[in-house]
Residue, then its C-alpha position, 0 to 999 in steps of 0.5 A: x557549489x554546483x557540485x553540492x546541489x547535485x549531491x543533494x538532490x541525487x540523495x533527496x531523490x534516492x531517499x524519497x525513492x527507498x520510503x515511496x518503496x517501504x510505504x508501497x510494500x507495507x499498503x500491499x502487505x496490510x491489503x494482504x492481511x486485512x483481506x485473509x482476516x476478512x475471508x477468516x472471519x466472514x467463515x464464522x457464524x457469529x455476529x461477532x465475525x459478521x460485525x468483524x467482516x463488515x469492519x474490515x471493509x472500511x480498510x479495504x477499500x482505501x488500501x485497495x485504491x492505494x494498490x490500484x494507483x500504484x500499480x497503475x504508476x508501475x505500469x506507467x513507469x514501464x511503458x515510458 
């Protein structure tokens, strides 16, 4: 019995480990395009890709925040 609540719990644990890790990458990654499609577009003239850069900002700001907490883990996970 012991022996399958530790088994479990070891794959519960690897499981939530591996998504943390997917979800943290596809955050940096969207980060990523949103911030080179804001740069693109803020180069243009229009009101159309001045309206379009202004957007962005609205999904800037939370991946931002979301990169800052998890570097901020990283770096704690290190240091301890």
């Amino acid at each position: 019995m012991i022996t399958t609540v530790t088994t479990v719990t070891t794959v519960t644990t690897v499981t939530a480990l591996a998504t943390v890790a997917s979800i943290s990458i596809a955050a940096v990654s969207i980060l990523v395009l949103f911030l080179i499609t804001q740069e693109l577009s803020s180069a243009g003239k229009s009101l159309f890709s001045r309206l379009s850069s202004r957007f962005l900002n609205v999904g800037i700001v939370p991946l931002a925040m979301v990169s800052t907490v998890i570097l901020t883990v990283k770096i704690i996970q290190i240091v301890s």
